[in-house]
C-alpha positions as CSV (number, residue, x, y, z in Angstrom):
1,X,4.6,-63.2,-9.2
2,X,6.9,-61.9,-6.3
3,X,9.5,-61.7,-9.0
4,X,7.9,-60.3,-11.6
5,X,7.1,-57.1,-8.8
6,X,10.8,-57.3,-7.5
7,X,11.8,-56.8,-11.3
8,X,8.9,-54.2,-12.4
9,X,10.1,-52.0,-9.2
10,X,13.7,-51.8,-10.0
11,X,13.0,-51.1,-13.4
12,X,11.0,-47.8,-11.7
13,X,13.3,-46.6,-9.1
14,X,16.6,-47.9,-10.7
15,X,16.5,-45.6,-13.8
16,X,15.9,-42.4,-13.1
17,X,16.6,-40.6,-16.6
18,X,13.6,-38.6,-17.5
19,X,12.0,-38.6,-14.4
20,X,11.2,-35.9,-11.6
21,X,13.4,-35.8,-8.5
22,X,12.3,-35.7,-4.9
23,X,13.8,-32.6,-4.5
24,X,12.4,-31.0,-7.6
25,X,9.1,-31.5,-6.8
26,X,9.7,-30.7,-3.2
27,X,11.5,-27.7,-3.8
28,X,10.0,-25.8,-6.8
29,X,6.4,-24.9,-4.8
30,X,8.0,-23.3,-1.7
31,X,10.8,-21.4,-4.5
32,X,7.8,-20.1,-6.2
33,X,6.1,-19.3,-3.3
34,X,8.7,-17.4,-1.7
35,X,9.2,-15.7,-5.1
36,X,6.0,-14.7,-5.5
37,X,5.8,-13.1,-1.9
38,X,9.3,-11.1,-2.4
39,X,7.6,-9.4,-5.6
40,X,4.4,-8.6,-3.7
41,X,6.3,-7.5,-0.8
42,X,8.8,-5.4,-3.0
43,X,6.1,-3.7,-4.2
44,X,3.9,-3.3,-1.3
45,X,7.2,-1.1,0.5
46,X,7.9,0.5,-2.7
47,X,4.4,2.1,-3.1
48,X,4.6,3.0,0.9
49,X,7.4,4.3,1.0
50,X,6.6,6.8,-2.1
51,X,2.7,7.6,-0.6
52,X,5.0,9.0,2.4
53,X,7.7,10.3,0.1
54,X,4.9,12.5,-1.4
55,X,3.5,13.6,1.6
56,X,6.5,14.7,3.0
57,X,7.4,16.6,0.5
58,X,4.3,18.2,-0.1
59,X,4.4,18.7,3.7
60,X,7.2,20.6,3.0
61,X,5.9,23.5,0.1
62,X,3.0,23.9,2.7
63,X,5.4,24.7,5.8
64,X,7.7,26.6,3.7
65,X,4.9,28.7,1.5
66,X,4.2,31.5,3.8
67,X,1.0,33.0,3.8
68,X,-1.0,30.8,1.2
69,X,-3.6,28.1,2.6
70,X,-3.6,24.8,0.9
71,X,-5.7,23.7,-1.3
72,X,-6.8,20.0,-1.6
73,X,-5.8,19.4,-5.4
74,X,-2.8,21.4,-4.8
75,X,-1.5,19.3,-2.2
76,X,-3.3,15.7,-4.3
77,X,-1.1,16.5,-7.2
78,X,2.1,17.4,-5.4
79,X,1.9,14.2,-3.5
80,X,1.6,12.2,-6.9
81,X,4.0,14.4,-8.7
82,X,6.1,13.3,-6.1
83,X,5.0,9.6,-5.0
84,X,7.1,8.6,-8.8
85,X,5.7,4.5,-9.1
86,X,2.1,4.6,-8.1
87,X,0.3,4.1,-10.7
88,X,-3.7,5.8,-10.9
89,X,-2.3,7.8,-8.1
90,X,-5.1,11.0,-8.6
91,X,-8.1,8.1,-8.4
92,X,-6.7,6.3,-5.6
93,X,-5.3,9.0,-3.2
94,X,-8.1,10.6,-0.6
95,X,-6.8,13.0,1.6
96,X,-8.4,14.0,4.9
97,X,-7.0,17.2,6.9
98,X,-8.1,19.3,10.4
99,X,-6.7,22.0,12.7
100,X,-6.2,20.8,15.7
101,X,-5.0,22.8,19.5
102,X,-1.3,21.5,20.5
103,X,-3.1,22.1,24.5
104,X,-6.1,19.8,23.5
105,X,-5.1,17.8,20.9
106,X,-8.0,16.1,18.8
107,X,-7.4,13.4,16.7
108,X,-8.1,12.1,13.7
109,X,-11.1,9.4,13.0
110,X,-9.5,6.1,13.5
111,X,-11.0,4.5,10.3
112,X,-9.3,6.4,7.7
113,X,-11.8,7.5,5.1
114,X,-10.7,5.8,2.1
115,X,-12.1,5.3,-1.6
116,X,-13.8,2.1,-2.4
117,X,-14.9,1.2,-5.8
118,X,-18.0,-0.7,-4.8
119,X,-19.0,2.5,-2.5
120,X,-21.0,5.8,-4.2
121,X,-18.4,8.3,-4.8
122,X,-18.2,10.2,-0.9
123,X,-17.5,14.0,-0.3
124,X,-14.8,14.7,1.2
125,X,-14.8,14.0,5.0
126,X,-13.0,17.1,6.4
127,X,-10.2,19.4,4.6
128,X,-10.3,22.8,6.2
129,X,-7.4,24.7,5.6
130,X,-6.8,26.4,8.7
131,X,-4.8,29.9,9.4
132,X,-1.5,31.0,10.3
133,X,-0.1,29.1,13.4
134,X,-2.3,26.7,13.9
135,X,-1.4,22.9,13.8
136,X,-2.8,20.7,10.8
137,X,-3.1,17.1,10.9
138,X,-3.0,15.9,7.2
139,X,-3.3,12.2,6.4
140,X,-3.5,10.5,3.0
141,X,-5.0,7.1,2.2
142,X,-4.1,5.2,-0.9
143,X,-5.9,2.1,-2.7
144,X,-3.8,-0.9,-4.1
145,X,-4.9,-4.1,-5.3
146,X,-2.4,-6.8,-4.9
147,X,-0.9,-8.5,-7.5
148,X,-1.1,-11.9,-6.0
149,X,-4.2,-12.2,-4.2
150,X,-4.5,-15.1,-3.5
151,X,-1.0,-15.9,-2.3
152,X,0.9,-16.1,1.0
153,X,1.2,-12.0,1.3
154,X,-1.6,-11.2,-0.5
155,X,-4.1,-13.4,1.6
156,X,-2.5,-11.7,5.0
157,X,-3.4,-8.3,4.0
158,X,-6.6,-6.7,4.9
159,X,-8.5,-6.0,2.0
160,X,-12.0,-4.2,1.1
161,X,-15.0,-5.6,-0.7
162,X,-13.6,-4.8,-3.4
163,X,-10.1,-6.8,-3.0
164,X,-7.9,-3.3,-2.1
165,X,-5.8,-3.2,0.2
166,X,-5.0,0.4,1.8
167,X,-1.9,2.3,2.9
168,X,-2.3,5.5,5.3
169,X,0.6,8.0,5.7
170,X,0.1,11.0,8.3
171,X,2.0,14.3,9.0
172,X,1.5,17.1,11.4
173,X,2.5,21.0,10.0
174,X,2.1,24.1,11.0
175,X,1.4,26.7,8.8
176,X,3.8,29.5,8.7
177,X,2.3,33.3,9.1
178,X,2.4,35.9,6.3
């Protein structure tokens, strides 16, 4: 009987044509893995990095258009004319802007207000325009929903009830006088 064992378990780890190494089955999850989070991550710094492209820029026609006040769908659709990869950009963006005194600064709520799509559609929070020389804090929030929830980055990030995941981009301007 001890024999017949001995014999039946060289046959098993003596061939090893058409089998599954070790390695192979080691290595494959964590390869995946580590795939899977260097796409999500790629994508998460690629849509960043565009909501405060936008903003900047946008930032930028409101310092350098003297005289006119901003508007909130002026300055929504610069930013997405100008944040180029996300996708929905109009429906996800909220933006949320004040005046403010450089000698007694006030800040800006430390919750951003941010869409949700299990929420009721909310008014806008504040976006008041201001006047000439006075210091605006702007701050945009956009919605993404993760590609890989349920993975290694996707499971770290903080997400909403309805499984989005925000990213907030702030700018201070002044506006120029007429």
């Amino acid at each position: 009987m001890r024999r017949l064992i001995a014999r039946m378990r060289r046959g098993f780890t003596g061939n090893e044509s058409g089998t599954v190494s070790t390695e192979f089955v080691v290595l494959v999850p964590f390869l995946l893995s580590f795939i899977t989070f260097s796409v999500e991550l790629g994508i998460v710094t690629m849509q960043s990095a565009m909501l405060e492209r936008g903003l900047d820029i946008a930032v930028r026609d409101i310092r350098l258009g003297t005289g006119t006040a901003p508007q909130h769908d002026a300055i929504k659709n610069s930013i997405c004319e100008n944040a180029l990869v996300i996708a929905n950009c109009r429906e996800k963006l909220r933006l949320e802007m004040v005046p403010t005194d450089l000698r007694n600064l006030t800040a800006l709520d430390p919750v951003p207000d941010c869409t949700d799509a299990a929420e009721p559609a909310k008014p806008l929070r504040a976006f008041i325009p201001g006047g000439q020389n006075q210091l605006m804090l702007l701050r945009a929030c956009l919605k993404y929903r993760p590609l890989f929830p349920e993975k290694i980055l996707g499971r770290a990030l903080f997400k909403d009830s309805s499984g989005e995941t925000a990213f907030i981009a702030m700018s201070a301007f002044v506006q120029e006088p007429i």
